[in-house]
NUTORDO-786009 format. One record per residue (C-alpha): x, y, z; residue in three letters. Coordinates in steps of 0.02 Angstrom, whole numbers, plus 50000, padded with zeros to 5 digits. Example, Ala and Ser with C-alpha at 12.3 -4.5 7.8 and 13.67 -1.06 7.14 Angstrom:
NUTORDO-786009
506154977550390ALA
506844994750357SER
END
This chain:
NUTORDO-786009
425285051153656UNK
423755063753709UNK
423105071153854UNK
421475071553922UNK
420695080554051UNK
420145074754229UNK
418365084454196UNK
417805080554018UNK
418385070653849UNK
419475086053830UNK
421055078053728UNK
422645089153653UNK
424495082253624UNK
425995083553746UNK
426565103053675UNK
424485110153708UNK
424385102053863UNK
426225111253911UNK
425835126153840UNK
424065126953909UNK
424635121954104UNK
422595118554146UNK
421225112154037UNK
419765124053986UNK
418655115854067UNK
419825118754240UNK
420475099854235UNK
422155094054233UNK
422785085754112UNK
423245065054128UNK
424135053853968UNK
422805043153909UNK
423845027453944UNK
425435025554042UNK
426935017653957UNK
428005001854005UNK
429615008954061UNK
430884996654199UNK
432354994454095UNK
433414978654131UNK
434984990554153UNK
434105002654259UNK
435575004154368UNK
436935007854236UNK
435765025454163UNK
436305042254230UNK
434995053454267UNK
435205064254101UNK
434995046354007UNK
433415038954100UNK
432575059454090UNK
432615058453894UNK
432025041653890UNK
430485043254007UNK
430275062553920UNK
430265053153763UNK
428875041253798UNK
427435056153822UNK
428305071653727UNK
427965060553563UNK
427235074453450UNK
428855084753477UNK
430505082153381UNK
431635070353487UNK
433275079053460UNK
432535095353528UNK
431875086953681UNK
433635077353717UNK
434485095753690UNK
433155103253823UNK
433785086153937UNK
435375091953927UNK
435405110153963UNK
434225105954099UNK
435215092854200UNK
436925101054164UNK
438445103554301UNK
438085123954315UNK
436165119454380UNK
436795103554464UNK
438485102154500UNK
438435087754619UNK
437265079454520UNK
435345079154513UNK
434865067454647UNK
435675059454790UNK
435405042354856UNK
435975041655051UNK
435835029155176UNK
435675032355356UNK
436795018155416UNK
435935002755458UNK
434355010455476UNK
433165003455319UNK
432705022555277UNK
433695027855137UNK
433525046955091UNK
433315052954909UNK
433835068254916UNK
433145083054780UNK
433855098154835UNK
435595098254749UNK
434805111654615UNK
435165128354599UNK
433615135454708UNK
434185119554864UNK
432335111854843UNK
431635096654750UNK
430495108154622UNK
432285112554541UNK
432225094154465UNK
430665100354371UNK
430825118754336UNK
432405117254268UNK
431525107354131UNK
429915114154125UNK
430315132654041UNK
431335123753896UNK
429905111353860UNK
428775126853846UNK
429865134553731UNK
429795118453630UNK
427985119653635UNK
427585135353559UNK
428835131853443UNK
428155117853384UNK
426295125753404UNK
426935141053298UNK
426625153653443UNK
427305169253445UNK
426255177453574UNK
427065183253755UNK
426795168053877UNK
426235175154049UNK
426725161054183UNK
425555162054334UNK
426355152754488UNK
425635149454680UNK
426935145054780UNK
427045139354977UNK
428685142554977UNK
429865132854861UNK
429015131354678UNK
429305151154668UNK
431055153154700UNK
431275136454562UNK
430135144254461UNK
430955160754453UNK
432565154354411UNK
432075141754270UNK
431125155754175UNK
432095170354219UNK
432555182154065UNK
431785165753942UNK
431395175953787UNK
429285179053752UNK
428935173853953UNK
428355185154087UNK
428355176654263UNK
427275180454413UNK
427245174254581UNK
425945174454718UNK
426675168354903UNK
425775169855059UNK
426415184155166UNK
427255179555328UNK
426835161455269UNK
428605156755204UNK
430355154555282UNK
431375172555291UNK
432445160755171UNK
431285156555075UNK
430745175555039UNK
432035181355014UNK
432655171054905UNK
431165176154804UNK
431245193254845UNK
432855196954800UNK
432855188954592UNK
433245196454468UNK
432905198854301UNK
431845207054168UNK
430185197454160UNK
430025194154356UNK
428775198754464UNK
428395193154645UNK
426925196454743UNK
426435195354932UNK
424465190454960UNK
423775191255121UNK
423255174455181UNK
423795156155132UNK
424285147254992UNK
422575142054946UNK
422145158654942UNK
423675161054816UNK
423165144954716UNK
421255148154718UNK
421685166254631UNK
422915160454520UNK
421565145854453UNK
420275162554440UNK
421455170754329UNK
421495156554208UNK
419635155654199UNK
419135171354186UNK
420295180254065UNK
420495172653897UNK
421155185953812UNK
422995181053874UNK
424055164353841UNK
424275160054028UNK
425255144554061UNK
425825137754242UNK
427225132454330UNK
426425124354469UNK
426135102654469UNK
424405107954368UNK
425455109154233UNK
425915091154160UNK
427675098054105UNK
428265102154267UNK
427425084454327UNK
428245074254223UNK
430165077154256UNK
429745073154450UNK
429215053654392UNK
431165051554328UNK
431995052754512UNK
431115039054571UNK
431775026854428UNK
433525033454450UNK
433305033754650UNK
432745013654612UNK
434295011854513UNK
435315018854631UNK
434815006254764UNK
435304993654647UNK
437124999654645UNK
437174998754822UNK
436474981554852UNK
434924988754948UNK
433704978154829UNK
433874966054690UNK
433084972154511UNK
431104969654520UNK
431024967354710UNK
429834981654768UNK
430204996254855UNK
429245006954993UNK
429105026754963UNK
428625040055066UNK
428375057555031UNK
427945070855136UNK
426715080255033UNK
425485095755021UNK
424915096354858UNK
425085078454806UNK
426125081654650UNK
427625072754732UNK
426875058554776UNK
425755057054631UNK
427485057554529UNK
427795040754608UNK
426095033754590UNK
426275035754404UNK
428255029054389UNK
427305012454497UNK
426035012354318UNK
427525011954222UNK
428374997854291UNK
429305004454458UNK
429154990154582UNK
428384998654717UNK
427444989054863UNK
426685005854970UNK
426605024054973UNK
426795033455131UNK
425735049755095UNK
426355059955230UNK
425645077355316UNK
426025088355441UNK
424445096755551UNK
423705102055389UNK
423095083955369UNK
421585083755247UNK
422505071155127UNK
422785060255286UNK
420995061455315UNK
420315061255139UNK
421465043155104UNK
421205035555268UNK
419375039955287UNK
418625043855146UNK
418155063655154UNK
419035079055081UNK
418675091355198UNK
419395108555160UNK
418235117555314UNK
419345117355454UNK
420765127055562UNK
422075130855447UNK
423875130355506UNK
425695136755499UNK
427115125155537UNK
428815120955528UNK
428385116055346UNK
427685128355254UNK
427785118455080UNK
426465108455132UNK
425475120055234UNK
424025117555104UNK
422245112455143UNK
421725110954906UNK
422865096854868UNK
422655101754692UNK
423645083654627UNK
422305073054725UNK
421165076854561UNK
422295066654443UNK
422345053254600UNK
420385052354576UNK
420355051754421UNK
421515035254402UNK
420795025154556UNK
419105030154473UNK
419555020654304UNK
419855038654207UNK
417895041154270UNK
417935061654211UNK
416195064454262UNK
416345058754440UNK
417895067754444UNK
417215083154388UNK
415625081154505UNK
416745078254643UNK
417825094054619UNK
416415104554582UNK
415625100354769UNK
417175104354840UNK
417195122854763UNK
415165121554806UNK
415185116355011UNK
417275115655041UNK
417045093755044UNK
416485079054961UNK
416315060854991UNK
417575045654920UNK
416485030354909UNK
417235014654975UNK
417645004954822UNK
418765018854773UNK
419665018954945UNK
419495000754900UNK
420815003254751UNK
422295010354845UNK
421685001355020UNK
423474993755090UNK
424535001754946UNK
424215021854946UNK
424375023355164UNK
424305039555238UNK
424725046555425UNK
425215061955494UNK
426285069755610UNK
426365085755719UNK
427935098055757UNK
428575091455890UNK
428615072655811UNK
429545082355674UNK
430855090255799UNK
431075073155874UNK
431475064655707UNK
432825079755683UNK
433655077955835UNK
433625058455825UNK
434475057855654UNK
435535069355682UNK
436225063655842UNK
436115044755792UNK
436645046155595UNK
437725064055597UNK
436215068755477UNK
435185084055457UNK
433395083955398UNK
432375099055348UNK
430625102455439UNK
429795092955281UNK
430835080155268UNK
430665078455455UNK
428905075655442UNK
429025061555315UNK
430225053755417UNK
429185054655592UNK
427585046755476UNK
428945032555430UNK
429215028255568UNK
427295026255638UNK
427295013155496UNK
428875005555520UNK
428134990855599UNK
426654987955493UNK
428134989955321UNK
429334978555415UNK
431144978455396UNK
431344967655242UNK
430924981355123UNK
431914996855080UNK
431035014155118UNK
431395026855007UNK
430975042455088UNK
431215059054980UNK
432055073755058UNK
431095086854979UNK
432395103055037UNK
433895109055109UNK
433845110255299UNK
434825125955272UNK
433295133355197UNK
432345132455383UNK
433805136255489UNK
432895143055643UNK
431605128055638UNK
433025117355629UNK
434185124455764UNK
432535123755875UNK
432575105755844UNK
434335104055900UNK
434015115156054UNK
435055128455982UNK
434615145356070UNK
434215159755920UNK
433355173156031UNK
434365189255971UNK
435265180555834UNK
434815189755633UNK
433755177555547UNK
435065180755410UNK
436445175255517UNK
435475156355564UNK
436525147355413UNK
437845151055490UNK
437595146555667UNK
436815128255597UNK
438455125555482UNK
439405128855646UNK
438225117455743UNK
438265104355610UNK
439815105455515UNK
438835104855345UNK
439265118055229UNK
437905130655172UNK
437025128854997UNK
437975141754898UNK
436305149054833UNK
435875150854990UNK
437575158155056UNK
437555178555086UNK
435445179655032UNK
435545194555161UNK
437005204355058UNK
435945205054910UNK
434595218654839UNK
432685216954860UNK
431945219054719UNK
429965214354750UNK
429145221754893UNK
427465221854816UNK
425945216054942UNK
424045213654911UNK
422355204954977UNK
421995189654883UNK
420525200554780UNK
421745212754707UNK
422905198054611UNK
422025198054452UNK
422345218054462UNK
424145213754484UNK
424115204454332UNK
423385216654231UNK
424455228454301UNK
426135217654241UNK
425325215054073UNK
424915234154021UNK
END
């Protein structure tokens, strides 16, 4: 199996393209073919079983004992104790919830960075590198925190993280704030995540002297663990009745980077019977835009939400998108990418939009659509969403007539709504004027009668140990600072 890059003929096997986390030429790497993968006994695999298969198919140039023994201590009881994923229905209703948050950081990135930092270490094993690996990350909120714990104290690695300031949930931070070990390091930058990203993709291209490697979707290894969920979530609904083996499926994802999403577009390649893809956004809507309408405009009002995982306006996964709807065209790919760093936009022609027209649909919702889809579950099903998964569910449900109800909807619950406790307690109408945003887990287990994440229980109690904070044009300082 090898790689190529979305900007150029560019071509390496699966332990480079790990190792390397973006091309040189500042594409992302893409297989060069997708394999056939729909088992007839989907439904009988546990998730550890259908992870080393699918990880087998594109990790062919490392030794396949060593990638089942990274499977394993990935996916094992002390990072997932109640399992990996969760398939849930919501009564009659035809949504069913796949929920990704069971990990040891509550979010779905756990699914991926769990695996991604021993694949690494596979890779430069394999690649004979001996070097210290410095792992760059940009986070909106969740993707540090996973990160942080998958490569914490891993031998030769150095980790940094960039999040905005102010821009994440008090949960979120300091859940970040507060890791330990050795080799971490987390950063506040002034200004968004794209301001993060955009820095972080500077650092790669400007110093060479340094094996960088990433932890964000860029990086094919921490993109292809998220395309086993949505076989296993298939299978699951197979177990239940909910659809018959090779009867199609509808999934929706709310999304700000595209990585999810595109995680499912690629298990459909494979062989996942999937009819439609719900690409959902909140306010930041420039993938809602850019699908339904054909532009990818970054120039305009930038917001924060409820969501702040998908408060992102440089979808950096719609480049691999592209480049597959474009028949694996790398030079329109790279022209197109290279206007959008140029003038902040560029144009889809219509026979691309033609390609995904009535499959890849795309919608949007505000806040308080969000807040309505909380309260509404909740008080209909006795089940609590979290802002993003709120989101996804209020798109849904624009679409719900156009999807009918013969089809199951797979919708994938991205986080734990114990993660945005005050946005969900708004939702409910819960008063939190004067209440400790450290104290909110609490008051929404009381309200709720769910139990609170234990990595999320007593955040509050512990040490902060990063309280670092720059502007966006002192990062690469940071990292030079970490490095000497």
């Amino acid at each position: 199996m090898l790689y190529t890059s979305t900007r150029s003929h560019l071509a390496a096997g699966s332990a480079e393209v790990i190792l390397q986390g973006i091309a040189a030429d500042g594409g992302l790497f893409v297989p060069q073919e997708f394999p056939h993968f729909f088992p007839d006994n989907l439904a009988a695999l546990h998730y550890q079983q259908l992870a080393e298969q699918i990880f087998a198919l594109y990790l062919t140039d490392m030794p396949a004992d060593a990638v089942s023994a990274a499977v394993a201590e990935a996916y094992a009881l002390q990072h997932f104790p109640s399992g990996p994923a969760h398939v849930v229905s919501l009564g009659d209703d035809k949504t069913v919830l796949l929920e990704l948050w069971h990990g040891p950081t509550a979010a779905f990135k756990d699914l991926a960075l769990q695996a991604l930092p021993r694949l690494l270490l596979l890779a430069k094993r394999q690649l004979g590198v001996a070097e210290k690996t410095v792992i760059l990350v940009a986070t909106s909120g969740d993707t540090g925190k996973a990160a942080l714990e998958g490569f914490k104290d891993v031998p030769g690695v150095q980790i940094i993280v960039f999040y905005p300031a102010g821009g994440v949930s008090r949960i979120q931070e300091l859940q970040m704030r507060t890791t330990g070990g050795s080799n971490t390091h987390v950063v506040g930058v002034r200004g968004n995540f794209d301001d993060c990203q955009n820095g972080v993709k500077m650092i790669f291209a400007q110093d060479h002297s340094t094996h960088f490697s990433s932890a964000n979707s860029i990086n094919w290894g921490r993109l292809l663990p998220q395309i086993v969920y949505y076989f296993y979530a298939y299978g699951q609904l197979e177990k239940q009745g909910r659809v018959k083996h090779g009867l199609p499926i509808d999934i929706c994802v709310p999304t700000g980077n595209f990585g999810n999403i595109l995680a499912a577009w690629y298990a459909a390649k494979m062989g996942l019977p999937v009819r439609s893809f719900l690409c959902a956004s909140n306010e930041n809507n420039v993938l809602t835009d850019a699908i339904n309408g054909g532009c990818y405009d970054r120039n305009r009002p930038f917001f924060q939400t409820p969501s702040p995982s998908m408060d992102i306006l440089i979808s950096s996964n719609f480049e691999r998108f592209l480049y597959d709807v474009s028949g694996q065209d790398n030079e329109y790919t790279a022209a197109a990418f290279q206007e959008m760093r140029r003038s902040g936009s560029f144009t889809i022609p219509a026979s691309l939009r033609m390609v995904w027209q009535g499959r890849m649909l795309a919608g949007f919702a505000t806040a308080e659509a969000a807040f309505a889809a909380i309260r509404h579950v909740f008080a209909t099903y006795g089940y609590l969403l979290d802002p993003h998964t709120a989101y996804g569910y209020a798109v849904a449900e624009q679409f719900r007539h156009e999807l009918g109800d013969a089809t199951p909807l797979l919708l994938a619950s991205t986080a734990s709504p114990f993660k945005f406790p005050q946005a969900v307690l708004s939702a409910l109408g819960v008063e939190t004027a004067g209440v400790m945003e450290t104290a909110l887990p609490g008051l929404l287990s009381e309200k709720s009668g769910w139990r609170i994440p234990v990595s999320l229980d007593g955040l509050d109690e512990l040490p902060l140990r990063h309280d670092l904070v720059v502007d966006a044009q002192q990062m690469a300082a940071v990292v030079q600072s970490v490095l000497s």
